[in-house]
N, CA, C and O atoms as a MOPAC input file, in Angstrom:
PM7 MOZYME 1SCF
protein

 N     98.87600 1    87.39400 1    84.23000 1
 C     98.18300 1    86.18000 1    84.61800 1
 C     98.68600 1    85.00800 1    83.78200 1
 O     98.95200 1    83.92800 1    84.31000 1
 N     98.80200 1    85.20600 1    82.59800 1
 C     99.28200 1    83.79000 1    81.71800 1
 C    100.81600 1    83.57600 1    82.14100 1
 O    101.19500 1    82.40900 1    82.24900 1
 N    101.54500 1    84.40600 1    82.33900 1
 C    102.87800 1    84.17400 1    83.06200 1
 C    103.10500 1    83.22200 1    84.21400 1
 O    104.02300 1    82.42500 1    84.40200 1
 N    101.98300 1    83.52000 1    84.97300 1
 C    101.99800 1    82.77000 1    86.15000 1
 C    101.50200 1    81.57100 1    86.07700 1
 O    101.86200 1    80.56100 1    86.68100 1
 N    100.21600 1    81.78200 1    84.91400 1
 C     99.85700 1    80.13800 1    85.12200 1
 C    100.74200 1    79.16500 1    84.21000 1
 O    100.57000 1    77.94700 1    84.26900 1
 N    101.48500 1    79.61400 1    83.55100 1
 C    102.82700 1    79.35200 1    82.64400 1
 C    103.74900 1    78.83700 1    83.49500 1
 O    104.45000 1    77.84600 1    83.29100 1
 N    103.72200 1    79.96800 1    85.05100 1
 C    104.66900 1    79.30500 1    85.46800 1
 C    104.63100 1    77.87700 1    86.73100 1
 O    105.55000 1    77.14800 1    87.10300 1
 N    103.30100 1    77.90300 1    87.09500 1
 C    102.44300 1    77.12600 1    87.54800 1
 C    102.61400 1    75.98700 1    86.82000 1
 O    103.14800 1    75.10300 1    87.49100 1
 N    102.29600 1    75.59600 1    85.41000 1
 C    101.90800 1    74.16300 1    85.20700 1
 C    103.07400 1    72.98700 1    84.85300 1
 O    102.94600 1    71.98000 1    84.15700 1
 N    104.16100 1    73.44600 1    85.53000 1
 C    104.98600 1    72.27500 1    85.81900 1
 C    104.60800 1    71.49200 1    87.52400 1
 O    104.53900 1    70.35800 1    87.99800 1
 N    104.45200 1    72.82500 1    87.95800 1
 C    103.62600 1    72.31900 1    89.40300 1
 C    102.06200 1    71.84200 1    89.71800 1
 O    101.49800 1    71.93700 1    90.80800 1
 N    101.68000 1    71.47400 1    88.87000 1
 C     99.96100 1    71.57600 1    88.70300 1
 C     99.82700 1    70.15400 1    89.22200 1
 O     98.79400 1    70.14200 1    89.89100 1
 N    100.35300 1    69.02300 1    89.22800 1
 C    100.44600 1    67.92200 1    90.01900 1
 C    100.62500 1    67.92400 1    91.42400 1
 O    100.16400 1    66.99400 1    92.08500 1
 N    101.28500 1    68.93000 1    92.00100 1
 C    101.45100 1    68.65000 1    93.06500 1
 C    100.58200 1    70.02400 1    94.43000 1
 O    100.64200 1    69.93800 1    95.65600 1
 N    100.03700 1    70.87700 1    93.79200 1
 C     99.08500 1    71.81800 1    94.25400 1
 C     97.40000 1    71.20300 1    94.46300 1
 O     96.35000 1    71.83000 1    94.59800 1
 N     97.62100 1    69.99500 1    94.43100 1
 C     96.54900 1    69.50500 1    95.67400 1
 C     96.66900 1    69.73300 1    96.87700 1
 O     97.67300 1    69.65100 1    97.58500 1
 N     95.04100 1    70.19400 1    97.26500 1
 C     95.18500 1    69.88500 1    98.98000 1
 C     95.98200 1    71.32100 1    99.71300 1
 O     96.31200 1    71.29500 1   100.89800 1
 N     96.16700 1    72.24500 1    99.04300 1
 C     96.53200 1    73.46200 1    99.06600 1
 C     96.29800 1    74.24500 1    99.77200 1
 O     95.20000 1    74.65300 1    99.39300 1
 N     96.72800 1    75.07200 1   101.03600 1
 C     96.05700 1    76.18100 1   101.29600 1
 C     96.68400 1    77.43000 1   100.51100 1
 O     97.81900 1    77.66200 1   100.09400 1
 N     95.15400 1    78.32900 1   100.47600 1
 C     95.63500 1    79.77700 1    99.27100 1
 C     95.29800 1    80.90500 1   100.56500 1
 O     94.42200 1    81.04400 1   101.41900 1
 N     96.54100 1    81.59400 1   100.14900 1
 C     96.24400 1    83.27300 1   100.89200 1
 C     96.42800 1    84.12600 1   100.03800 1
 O     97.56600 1    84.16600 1    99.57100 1
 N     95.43900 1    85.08100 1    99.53400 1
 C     95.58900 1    85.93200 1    98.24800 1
 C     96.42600 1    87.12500 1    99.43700 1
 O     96.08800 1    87.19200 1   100.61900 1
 N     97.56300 1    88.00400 1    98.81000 1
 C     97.77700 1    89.14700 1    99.21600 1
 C     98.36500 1    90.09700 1    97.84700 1
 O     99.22100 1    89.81900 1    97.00700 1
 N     97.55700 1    91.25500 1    98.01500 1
 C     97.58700 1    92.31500 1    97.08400 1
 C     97.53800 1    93.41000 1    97.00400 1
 O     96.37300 1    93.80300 1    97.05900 1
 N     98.27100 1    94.19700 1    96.88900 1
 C     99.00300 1    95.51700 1    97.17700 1
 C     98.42000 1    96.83900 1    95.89300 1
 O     98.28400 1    96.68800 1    94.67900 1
 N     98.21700 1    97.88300 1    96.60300 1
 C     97.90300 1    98.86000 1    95.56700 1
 C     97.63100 1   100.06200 1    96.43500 1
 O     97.20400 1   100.35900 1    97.55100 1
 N     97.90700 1   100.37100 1    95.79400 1
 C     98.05600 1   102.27300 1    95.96500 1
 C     96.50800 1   102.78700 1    95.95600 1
 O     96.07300 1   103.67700 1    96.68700 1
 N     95.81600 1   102.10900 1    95.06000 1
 C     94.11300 1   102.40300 1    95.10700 1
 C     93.57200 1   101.62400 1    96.59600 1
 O     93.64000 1   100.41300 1    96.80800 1
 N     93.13900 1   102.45100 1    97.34600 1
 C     92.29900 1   102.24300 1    98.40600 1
 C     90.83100 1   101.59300 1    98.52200 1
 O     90.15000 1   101.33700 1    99.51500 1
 N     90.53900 1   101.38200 1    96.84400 1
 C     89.06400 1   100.72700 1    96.81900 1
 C     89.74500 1    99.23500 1    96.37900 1
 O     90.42200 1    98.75300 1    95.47000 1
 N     89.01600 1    98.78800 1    97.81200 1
 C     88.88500 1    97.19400 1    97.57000 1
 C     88.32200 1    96.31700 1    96.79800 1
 O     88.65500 1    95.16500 1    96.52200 1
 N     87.33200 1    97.03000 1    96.43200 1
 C     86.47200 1    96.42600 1    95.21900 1
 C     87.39900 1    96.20400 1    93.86600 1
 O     87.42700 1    95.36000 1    92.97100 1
 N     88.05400 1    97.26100 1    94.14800 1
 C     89.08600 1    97.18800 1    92.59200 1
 C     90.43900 1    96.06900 1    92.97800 1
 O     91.27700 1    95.73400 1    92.14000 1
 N     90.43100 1    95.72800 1    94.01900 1
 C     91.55300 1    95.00300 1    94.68000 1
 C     91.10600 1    93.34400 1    94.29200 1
 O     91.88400 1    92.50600 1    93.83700 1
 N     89.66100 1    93.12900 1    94.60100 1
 C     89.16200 1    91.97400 1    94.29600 1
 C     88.92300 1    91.58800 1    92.81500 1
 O     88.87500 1    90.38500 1    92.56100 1
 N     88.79400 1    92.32900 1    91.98600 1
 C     89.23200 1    91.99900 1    90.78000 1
 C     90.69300 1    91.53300 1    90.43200 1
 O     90.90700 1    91.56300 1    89.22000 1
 N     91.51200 1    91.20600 1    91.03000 1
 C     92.87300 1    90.67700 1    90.90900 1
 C     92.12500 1    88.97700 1    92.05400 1
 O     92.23600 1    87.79900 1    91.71700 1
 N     91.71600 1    89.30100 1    92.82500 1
 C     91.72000 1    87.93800 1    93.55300 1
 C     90.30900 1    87.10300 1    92.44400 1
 O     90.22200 1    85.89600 1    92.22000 1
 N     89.48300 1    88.06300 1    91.99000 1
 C     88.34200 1    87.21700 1    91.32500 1
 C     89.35500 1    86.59300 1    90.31800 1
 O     89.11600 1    85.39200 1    90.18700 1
 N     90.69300 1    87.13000 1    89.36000 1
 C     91.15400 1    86.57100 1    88.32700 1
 C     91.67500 1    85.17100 1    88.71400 1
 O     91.39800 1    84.10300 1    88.16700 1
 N     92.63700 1    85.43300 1    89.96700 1
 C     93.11000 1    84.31100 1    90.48600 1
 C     91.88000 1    82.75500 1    91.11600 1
 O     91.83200 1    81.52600 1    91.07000 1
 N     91.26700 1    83.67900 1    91.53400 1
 C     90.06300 1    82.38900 1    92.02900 1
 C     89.55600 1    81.63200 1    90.87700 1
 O     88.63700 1    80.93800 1    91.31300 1
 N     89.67300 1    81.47200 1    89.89500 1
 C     88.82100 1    81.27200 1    88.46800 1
 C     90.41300 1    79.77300 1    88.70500 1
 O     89.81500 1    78.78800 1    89.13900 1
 N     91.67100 1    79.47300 1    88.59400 1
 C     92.42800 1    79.19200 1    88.62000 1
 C     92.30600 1    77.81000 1    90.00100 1
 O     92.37200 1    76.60200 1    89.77400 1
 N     92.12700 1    78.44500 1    91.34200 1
 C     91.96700 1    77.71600 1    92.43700 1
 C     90.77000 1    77.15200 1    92.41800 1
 O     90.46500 1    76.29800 1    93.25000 1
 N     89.82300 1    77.61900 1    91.32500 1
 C     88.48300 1    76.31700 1    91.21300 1
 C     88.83100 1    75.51800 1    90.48900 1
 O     87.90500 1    74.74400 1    90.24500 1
 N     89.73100 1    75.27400 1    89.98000 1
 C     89.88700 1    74.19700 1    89.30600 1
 C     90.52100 1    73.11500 1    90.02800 1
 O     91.15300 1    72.40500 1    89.24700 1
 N     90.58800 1    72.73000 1    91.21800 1
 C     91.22800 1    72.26100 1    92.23900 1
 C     89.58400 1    72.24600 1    93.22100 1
 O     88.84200 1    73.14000 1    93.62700 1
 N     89.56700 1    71.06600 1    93.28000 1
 C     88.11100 1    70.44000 1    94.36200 1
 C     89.06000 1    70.73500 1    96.03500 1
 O     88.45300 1    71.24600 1    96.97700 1
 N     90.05500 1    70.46500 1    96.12200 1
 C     90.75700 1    70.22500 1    97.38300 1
 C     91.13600 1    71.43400 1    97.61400 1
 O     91.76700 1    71.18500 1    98.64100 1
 N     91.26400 1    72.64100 1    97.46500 1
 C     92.15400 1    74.10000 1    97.65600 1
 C     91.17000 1    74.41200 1    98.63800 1
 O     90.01600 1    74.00800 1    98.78100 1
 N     92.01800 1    75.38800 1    99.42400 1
 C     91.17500 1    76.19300 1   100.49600 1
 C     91.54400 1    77.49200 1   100.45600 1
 O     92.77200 1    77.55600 1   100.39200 1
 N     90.85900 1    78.91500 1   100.46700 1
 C     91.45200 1    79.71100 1   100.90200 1
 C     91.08900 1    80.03600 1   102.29900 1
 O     89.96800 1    80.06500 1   102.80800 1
 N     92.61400 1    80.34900 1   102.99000 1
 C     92.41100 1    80.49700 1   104.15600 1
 C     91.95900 1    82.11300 1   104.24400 1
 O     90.95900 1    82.41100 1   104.89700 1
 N     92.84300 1    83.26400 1   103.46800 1
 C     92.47700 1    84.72500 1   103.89200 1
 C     92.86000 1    85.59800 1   102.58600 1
 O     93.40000 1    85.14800 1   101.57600 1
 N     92.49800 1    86.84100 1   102.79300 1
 C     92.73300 1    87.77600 1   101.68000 1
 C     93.19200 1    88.81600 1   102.61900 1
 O     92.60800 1    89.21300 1   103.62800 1
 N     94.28600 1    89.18500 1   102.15300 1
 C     94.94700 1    90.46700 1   103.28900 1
 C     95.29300 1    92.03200 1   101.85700 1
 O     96.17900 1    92.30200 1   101.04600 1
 N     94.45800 1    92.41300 1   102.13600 1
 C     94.67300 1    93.75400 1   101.43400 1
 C     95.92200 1    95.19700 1   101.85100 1
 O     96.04600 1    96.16500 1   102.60000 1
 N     96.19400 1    94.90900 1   101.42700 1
 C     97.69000 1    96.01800 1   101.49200 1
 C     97.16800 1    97.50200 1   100.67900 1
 O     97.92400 1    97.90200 1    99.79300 1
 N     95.85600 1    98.34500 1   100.97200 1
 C     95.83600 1    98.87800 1   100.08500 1
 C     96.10000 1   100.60800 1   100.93300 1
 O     95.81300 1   100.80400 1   102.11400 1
 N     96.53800 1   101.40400 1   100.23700 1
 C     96.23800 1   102.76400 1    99.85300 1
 C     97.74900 1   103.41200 1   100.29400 1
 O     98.02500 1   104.55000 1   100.67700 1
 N     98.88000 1   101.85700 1   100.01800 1
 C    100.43500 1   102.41200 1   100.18500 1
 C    101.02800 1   102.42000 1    99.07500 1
 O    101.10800 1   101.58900 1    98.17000 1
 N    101.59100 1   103.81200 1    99.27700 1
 C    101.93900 1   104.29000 1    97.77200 1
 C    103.49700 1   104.58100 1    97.54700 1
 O    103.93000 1   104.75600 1    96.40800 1
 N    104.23500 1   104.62000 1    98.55600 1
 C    105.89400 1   104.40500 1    98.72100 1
 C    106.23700 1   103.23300 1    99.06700 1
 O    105.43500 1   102.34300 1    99.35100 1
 N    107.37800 1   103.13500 1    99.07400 1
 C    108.44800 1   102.27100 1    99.40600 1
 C    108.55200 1   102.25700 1   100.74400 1
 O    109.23700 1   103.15300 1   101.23900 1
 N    107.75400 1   101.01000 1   101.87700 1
 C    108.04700 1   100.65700 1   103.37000 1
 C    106.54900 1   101.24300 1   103.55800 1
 O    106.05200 1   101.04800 1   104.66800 1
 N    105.76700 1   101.94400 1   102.59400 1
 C    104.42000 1   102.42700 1   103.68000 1
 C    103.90900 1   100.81500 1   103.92900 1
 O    103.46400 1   100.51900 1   105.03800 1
 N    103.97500 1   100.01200 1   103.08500 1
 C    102.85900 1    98.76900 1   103.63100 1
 C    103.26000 1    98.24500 1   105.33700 1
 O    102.58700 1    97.35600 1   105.85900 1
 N    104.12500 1    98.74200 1   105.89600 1
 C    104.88700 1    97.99000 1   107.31700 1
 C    103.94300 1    98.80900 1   107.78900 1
 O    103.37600 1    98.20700 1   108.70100 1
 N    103.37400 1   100.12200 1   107.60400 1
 C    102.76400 1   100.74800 1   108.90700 1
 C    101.01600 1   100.61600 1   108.33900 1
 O    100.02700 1   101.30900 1   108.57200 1
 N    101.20500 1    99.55800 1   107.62700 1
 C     99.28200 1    98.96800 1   107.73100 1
 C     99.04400 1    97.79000 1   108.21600 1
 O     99.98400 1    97.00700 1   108.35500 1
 N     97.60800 1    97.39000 1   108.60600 1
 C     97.56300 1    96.45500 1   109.53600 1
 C     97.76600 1    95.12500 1   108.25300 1
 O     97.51800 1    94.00200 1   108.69300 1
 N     98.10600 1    95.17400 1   107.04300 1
 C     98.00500 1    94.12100 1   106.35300 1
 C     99.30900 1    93.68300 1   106.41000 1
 O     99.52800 1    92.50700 1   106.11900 1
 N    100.38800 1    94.54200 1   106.79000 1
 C    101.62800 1    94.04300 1   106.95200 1
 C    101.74000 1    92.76900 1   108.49600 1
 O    102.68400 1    91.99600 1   108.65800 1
 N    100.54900 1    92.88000 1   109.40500 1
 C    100.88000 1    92.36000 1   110.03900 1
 C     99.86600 1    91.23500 1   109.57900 1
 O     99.96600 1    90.01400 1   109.69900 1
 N     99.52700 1    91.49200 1   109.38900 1
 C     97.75500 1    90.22800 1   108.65800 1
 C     99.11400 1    89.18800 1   108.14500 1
 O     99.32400 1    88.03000 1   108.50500 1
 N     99.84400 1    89.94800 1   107.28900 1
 C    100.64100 1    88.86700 1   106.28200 1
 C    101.80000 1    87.89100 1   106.73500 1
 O    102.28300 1    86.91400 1   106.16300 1
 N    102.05200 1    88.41100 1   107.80900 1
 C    103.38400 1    88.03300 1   108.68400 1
 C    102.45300 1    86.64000 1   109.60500 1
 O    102.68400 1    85.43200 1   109.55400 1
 N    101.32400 1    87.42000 1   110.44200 1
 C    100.45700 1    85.82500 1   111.32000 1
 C    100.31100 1    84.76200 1   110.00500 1
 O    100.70000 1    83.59500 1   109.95100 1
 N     99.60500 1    85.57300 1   108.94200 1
 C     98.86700 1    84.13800 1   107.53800 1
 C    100.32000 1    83.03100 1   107.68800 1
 O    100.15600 1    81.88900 1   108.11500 1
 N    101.49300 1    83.46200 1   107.34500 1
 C    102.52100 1    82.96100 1   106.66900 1
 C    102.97100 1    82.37500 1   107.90100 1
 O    103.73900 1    81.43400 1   107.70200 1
 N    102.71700 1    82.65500 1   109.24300 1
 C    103.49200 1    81.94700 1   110.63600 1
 C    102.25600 1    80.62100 1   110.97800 1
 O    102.32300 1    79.62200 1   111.69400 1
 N    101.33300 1    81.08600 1   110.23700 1
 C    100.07100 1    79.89700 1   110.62100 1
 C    100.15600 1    78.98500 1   109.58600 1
 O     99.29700 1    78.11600 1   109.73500 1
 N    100.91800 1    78.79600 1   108.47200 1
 C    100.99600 1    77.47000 1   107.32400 1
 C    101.66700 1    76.64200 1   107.56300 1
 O    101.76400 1    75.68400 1   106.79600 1

């Protein structure tokens, strides 16, 4: 997390007005444990009055290399990114 927001605050001027799509991948199938990665990140996008999130697409319970193509989050992620 400090990496990112490290790598974030040269851009922190211009991430107004934002739309956010959390997507997050894990081999653990409990979502609850999935949203603890989006609760870290949301703490970040409140600091921004103007951000929106549009969706949260969970990629969870793929545990090789190419399983995420045969879950429906592979396709969740492909519409989010054709709708920005």
């Amino acid at each position: 997390m400090k990496t990112f927001l490290d790598r974030l605050n040269p851009l922190y001027g211009h991430l107004h007005s934002k739309e956010v799509i959390y997507m997050v991948t894990a081999m653990d199938e409990s979502r609850a444990q999935l949203d603890h990665a989006i609760d870290a990140l949301q703490g970040f996008v409140d600091c921004f009055d103007d951000m929106h999130v549009r969706a949260r697409i969970y990629g969870d319970g793929a545990e090789k290399k190419g399983e995420i193509q045969n879950t429906p989050a592979f396709m969740a992620a492909y519409k989010a990114g054709k709708e920005l």
